[in-house]
C-alpha positions as CSV (number, residue, x, y, z in Angstrom):
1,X,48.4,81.0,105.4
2,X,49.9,77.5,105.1
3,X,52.1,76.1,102.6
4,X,54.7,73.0,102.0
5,X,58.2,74.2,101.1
6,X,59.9,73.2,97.7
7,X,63.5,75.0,98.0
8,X,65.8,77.8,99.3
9,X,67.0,80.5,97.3
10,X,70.1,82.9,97.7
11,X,69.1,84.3,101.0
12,X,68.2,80.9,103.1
13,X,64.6,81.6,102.8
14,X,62.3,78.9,101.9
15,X,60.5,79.0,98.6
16,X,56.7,77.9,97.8
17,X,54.1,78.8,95.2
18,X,50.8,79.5,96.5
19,X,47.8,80.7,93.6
20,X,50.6,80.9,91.1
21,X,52.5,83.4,93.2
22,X,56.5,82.9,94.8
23,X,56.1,82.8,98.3
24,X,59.8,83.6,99.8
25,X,59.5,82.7,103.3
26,X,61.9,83.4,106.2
27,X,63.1,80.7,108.6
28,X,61.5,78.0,106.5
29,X,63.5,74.9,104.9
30,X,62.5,72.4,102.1
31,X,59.6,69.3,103.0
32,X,58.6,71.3,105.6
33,X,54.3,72.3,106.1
34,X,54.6,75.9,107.8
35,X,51.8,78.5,108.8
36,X,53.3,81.9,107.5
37,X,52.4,85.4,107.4
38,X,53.4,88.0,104.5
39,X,55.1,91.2,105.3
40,X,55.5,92.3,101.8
41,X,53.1,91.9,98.8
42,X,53.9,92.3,95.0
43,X,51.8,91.0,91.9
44,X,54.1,88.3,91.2
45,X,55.9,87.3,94.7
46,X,55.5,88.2,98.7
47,X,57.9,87.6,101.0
48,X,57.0,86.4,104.4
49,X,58.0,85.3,107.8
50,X,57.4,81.2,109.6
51,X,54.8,81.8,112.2
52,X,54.4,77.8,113.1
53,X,56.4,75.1,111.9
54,X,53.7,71.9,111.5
55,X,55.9,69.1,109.9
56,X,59.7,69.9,110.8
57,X,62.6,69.4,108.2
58,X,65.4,66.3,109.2
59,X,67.7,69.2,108.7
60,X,66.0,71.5,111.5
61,X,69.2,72.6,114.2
62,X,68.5,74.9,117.4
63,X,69.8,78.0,116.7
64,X,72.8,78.6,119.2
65,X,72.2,81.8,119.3
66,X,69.7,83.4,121.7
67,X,69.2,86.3,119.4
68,X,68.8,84.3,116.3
69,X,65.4,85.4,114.1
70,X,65.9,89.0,116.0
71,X,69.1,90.0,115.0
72,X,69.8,90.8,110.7
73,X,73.7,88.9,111.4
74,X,72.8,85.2,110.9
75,X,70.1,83.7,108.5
76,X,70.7,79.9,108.7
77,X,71.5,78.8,112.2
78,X,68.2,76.8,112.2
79,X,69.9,74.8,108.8
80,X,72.0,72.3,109.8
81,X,75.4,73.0,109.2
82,X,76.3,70.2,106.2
83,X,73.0,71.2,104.8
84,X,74.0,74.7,104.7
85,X,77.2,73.9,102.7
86,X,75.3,72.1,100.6
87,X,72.6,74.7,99.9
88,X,75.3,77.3,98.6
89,X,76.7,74.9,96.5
90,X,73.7,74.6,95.1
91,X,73.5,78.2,94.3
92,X,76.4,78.5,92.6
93,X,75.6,75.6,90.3
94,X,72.1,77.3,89.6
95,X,74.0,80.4,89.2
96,X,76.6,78.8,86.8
97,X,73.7,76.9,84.5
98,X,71.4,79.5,84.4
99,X,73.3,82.6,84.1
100,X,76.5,81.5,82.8
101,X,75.2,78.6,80.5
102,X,78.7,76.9,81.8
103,X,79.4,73.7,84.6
104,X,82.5,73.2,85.6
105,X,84.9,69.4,84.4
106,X,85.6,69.0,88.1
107,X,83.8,70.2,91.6
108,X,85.7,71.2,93.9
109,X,85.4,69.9,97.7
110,X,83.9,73.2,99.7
111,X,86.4,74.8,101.9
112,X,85.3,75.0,105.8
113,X,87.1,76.6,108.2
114,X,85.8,77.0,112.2
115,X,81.9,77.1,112.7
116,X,81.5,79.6,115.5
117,X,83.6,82.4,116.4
118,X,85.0,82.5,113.1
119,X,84.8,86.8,112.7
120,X,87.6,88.5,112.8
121,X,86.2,91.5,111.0
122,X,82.5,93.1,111.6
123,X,80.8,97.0,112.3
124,X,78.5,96.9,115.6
125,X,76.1,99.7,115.4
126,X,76.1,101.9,118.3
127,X,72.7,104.0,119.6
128,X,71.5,105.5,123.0
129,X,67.9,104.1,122.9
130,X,66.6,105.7,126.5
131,X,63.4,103.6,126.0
132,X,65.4,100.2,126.2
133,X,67.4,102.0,129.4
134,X,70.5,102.7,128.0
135,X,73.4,102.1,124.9
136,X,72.8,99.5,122.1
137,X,76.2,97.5,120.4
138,X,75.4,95.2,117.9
139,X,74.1,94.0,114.7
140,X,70.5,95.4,113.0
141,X,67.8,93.5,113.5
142,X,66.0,92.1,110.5
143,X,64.5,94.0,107.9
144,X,65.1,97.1,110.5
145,X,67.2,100.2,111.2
146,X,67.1,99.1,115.1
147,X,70.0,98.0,116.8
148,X,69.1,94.3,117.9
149,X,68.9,94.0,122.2
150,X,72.2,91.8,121.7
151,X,74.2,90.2,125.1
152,X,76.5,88.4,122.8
153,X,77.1,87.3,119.4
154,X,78.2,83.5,118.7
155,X,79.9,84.1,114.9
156,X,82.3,86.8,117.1
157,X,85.3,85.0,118.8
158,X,84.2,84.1,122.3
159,X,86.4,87.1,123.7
160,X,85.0,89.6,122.0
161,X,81.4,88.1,121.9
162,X,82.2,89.2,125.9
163,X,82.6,92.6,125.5
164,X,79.2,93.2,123.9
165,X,77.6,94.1,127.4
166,X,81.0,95.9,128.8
167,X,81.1,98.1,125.7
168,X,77.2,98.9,126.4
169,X,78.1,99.9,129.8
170,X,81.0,101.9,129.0
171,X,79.4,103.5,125.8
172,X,76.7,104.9,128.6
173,X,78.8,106.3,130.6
174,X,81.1,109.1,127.9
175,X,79.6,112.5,127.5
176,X,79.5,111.3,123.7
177,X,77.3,108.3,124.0
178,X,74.8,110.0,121.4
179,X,77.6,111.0,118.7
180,X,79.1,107.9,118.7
181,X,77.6,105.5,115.9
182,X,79.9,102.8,115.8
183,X,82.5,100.4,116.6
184,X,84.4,98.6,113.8
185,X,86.3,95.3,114.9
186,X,89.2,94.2,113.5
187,X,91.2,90.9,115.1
188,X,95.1,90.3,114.1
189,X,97.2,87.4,115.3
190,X,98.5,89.5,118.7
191,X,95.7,92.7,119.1
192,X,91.7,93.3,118.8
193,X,91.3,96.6,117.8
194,X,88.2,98.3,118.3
195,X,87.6,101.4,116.0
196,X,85.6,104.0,117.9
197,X,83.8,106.4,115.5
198,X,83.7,109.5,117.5
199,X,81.6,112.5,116.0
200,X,82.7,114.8,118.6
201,X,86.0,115.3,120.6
202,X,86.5,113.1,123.8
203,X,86.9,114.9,127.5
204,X,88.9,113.6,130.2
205,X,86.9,111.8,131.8
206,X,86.3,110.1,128.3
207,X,89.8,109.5,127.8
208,X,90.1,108.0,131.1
209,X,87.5,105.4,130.8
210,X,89.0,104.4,127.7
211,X,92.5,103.5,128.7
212,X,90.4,101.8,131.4
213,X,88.5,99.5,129.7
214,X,91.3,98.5,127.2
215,X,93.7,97.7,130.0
216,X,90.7,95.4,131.5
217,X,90.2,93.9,128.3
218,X,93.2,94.0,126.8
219,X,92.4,95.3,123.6
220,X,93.8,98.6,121.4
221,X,91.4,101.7,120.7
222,X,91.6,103.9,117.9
223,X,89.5,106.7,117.0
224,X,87.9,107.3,113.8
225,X,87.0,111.4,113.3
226,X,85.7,111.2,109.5
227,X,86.4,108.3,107.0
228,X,88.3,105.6,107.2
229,X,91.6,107.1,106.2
230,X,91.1,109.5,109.9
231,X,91.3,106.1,111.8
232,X,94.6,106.7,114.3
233,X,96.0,104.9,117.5
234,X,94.9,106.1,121.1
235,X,95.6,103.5,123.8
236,X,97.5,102.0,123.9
237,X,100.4,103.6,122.0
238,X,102.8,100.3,122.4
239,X,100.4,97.7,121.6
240,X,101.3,94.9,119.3
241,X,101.0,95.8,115.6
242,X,98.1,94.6,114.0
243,X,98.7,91.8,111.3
244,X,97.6,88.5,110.3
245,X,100.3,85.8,109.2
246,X,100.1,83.0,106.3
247,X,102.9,80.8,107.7
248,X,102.6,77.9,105.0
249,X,104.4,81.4,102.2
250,X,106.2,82.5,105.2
251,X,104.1,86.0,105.1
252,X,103.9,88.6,107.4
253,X,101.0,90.9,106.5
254,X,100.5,94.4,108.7
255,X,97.3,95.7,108.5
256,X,95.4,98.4,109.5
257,X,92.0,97.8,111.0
258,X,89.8,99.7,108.3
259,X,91.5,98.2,105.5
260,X,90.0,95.8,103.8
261,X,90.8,92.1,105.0
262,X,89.1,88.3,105.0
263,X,86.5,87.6,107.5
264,X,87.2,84.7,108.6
265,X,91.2,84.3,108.6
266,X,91.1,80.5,108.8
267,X,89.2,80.4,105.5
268,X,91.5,82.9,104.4
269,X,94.7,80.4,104.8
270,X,92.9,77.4,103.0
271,X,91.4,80.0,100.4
272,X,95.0,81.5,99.3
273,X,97.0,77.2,99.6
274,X,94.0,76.3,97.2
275,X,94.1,79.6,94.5
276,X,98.4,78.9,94.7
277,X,97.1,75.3,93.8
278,X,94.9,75.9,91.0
279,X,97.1,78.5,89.9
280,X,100.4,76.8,89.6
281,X,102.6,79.5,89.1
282,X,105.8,78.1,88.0
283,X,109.5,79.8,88.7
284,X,109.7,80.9,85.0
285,X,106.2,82.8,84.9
286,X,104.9,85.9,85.3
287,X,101.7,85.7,86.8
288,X,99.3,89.3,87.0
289,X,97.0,89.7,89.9
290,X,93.5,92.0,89.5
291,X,92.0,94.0,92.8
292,X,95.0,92.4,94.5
293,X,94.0,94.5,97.7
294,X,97.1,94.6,100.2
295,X,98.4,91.6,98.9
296,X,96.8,88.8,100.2
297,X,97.4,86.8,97.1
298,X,100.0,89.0,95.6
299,X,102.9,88.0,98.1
300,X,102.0,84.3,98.6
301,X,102.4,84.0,94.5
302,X,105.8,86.1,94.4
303,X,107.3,83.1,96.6
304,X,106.5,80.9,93.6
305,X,106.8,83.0,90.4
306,X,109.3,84.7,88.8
307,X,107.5,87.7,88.9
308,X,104.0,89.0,89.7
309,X,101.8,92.7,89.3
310,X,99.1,93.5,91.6
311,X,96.5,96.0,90.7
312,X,94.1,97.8,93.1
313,X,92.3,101.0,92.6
314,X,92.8,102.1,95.9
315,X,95.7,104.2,96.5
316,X,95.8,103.2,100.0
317,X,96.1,99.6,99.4
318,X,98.5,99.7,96.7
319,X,100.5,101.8,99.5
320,X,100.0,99.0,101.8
321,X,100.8,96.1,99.1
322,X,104.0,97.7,98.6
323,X,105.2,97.8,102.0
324,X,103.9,94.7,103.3
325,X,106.1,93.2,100.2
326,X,109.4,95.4,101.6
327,X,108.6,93.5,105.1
328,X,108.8,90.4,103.8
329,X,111.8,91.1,101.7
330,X,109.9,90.2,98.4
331,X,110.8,92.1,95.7
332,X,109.6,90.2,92.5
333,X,106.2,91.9,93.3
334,X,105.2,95.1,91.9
335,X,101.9,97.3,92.4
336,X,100.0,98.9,90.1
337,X,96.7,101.4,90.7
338,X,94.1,101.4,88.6
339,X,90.7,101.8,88.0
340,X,89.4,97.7,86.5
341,X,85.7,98.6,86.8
342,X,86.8,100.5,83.3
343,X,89.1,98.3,82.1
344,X,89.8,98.2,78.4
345,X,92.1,96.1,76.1
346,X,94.9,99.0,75.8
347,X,94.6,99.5,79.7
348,X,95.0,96.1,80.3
349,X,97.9,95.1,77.3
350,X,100.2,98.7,79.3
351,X,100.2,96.4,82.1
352,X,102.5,93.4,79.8
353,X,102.2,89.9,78.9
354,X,101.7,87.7,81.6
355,X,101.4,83.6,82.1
356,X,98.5,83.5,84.6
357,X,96.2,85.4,86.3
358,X,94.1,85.6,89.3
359,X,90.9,87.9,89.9
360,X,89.6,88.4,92.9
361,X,87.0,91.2,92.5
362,X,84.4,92.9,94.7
363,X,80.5,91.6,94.6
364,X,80.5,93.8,91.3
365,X,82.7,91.3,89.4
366,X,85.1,91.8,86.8
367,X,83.3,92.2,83.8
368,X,84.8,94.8,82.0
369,X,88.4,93.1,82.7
370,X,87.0,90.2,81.6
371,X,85.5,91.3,78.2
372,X,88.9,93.0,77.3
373,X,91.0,90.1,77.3
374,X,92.9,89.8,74.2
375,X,92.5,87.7,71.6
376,X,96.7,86.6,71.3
377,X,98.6,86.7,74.6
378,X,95.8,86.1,76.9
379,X,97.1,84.3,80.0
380,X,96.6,80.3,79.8
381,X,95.3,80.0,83.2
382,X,92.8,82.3,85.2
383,X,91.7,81.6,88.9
384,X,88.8,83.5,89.8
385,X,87.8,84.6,93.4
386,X,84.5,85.5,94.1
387,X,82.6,86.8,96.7
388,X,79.4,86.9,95.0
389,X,78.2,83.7,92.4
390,X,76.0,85.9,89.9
391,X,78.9,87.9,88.7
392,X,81.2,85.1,88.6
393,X,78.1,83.2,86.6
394,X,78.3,86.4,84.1
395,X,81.8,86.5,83.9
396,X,82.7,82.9,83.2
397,X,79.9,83.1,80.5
398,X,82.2,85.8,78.7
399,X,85.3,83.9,79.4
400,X,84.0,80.0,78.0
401,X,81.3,81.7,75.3
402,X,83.4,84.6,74.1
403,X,87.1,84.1,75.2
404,X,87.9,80.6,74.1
405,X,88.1,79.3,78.1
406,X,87.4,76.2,79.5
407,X,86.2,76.3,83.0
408,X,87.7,73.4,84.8
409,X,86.8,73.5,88.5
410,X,84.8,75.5,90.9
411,X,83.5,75.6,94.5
412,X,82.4,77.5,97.1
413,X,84.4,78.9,99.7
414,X,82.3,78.6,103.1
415,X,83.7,82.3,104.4
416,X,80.5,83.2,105.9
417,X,79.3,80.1,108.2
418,X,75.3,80.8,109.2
419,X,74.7,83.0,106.8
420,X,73.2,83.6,102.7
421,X,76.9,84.4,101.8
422,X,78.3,82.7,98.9
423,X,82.5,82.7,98.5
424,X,83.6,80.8,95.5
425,X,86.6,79.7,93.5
426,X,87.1,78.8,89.8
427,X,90.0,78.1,87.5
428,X,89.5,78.5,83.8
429,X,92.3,77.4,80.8
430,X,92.3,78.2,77.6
């Protein structure tokens, strides 16, 4: 089948209408003719793969990547990169207008960090596949529980990108190559840590080749038994601690490497200098932060308020939160743990009065926190984080339609270069 592209939707893929059908096609981009074949049919829609590209799109790149169109990491290496920046800010307008019914006064200018090796933070699948001759590490391939035939990865810094093969090798050669499922990366200012999950105890030999390969590579092990909270230290003891810094607050902020941290840390920076921005906590304010995490926002704002709360439902966190604010000698921050996803106006008026608040939720949004704002005492300000434009789109619909808000600015946050994923930032006032 043949068809000439109109748009892109939330995923990168091309859009078309063929017999009165949506035609969602992979690898495709707007103006451009392309032959295609469907891989999944449904009355209304089918979504389908580029087979031949007849007219190409000014916007066509080369994917850098070798592995591009195999591997499930990356969807829009073959978009040029301005063109992918504007593309999710075009989904979060469409989200915003046809969702929220809202537009921002002001758009903001996108924030762009580093283009390649920007991922500090990722899970490579691990699998002994004897029919490809040995261990898999690496992202899934598309649409697919395989583990793609990756040899690097360009959205992983350079250095680790490298170890993709060594780890295969070493993988292949422990006694638990087929109870090991996967290795969970996290990057800090002075260590990579790589997160073994081991499903069966480690021999000697095991051990061995461990401590090995991390003094070759100079990176830190740990080993992950169960959950996440089982992750512990195993070679080497006396490596640097892991942590990220935001020097512009003069924040030092130890984490561990299954906790929950940005991405992309050079986002991260520009992300937190532009919600203090759009926030504008004074000295004389009290300013409440919602799914706060370990801080990340919390302790930047207590170097400019008079006081500030985070809240997290994860006991874990809030632990974290509350040391990371000792360490830094901060102690106009407090933490809080509760549950938001059942947030209610008494549950939120225990927590106190405050100036100005800012949400950062999970993809789920903040709904229920949202639709319990009081009607006297509500905070002036709100800055709103979002990793996921729909639920912000639903939110701020509540907050301008419901709660009396006027959304000012908004715009995305480019956390996720080659990829669907949308980051955004808005700032309503009442």
């Amino acid at each position: 089948m043949k068809a000439v592209i109109e748009s892109l939707d939330q995923e990168g893929r091309g859009v078309t209408h063929v017999e009165g059908k949506t035609i969602f096609i992979e690898g495709a981009l707007p103006g451009e003719r392309v032959e295609y074949r469907s891989f999944k049919k449904k009355p209304s829609y089918e979504f389908a793969e580029t087979v031949r590209v007849e007219k190409e799109s000014f916007r066509r790149t080369t994917p850098a990547c070798p592995h591009f169109g195999v591997c499930g990491g990356c969807s829009m290496q073959h978009v040029e990169f301005s063109t992918q920046v504007a593309v999710k800010q075009r989904i979060l307008e469409d989200n915003l207008t046809h969702i929220g019914k809202v537009q921002p006064q002001q758009w903001l200018p996108p924030v762009q960090g580093p283009v390649w090796g920007y991922r500090g933070r990722a899970r490579l699948s691990v699998r002994y596949v004897e029919k490809k001759g040995g261990v898999l590490v690496g992202f899934h391939e598309k649409r697919s529980s395989f583990i793609a035939d990756m040899r690097e990865c360009r959205v992983l810094p350079r250095r680790i990108s490298d170890l993709i093969v060594p780890l295969r090798e070493l993988v292949m050669q422990l006694s638990i190559r087929e109870r090991l499922p996967q290795i969970e990366l996290a990057v800090g200012d002075a260590v990579d840590v790589l997160v073994l999950r081991v499903m069966e105890p480690l021999n000697s030999n095991d051990e061995a080749l461990l401590r090995a390969f991390a003094d070759t590579h100079h990176i830190q092990f740990w080993l992950q038994t169960k959950g996440p909270d089982t992750a512990q230290p195993f070679y080497p003891e006396n490596a640097p601690e892991l942590a990220y810094r935001l020097p512009e607050f003069d924040i030092y902020m130890p984490f561990k490497p299954t906790e929950f941290t940005q991405v992309n840390s050079g986002v991260n920076q520009i992300m937190v200098r532009r919600a203090l921005k759009l926030l504008d906590a004074r000295p004389h304010e009290k300013v409440l932060d919602l799914f706060c995490g370990l801080g990340n926002f919390t302790l930047p704002i207590a170097r400019q308020a008079a006081e500030v709360v985070g809240v997290e439902g994860h006991p874990g966190l809030v632990a974290r939160a509350k040391e990371n604010a000792e360490r830094n000698g901060i102690s106009n921050a407090r933490f809080e743990m509760a549950n938001l996803f059942e947030a209610t106006p008494e549950s939120l008026a225990a927590l106190g009065e405050f100036d100005k608040w800012l949400i950062d939720p999970p993809r789920d949004g903040a709904v229920e926190v949202v639709k319990s704002l009081p009607d006297s005492g509500a905070p002036q300000r709100i800055v709103y984080v979002s990793c996921n434009p729909s639920t912000l789109a639903r939110d701020a619909a509540v907050l301008t339609h419901t709660k009396g808000y006027t959304m000012r600015a908004a715009g995305i946050l480019n956390m996720f270069p080659h990829t669907a994923h949308v980051e955004s930032i808005a700032v309503f006032e009442r």
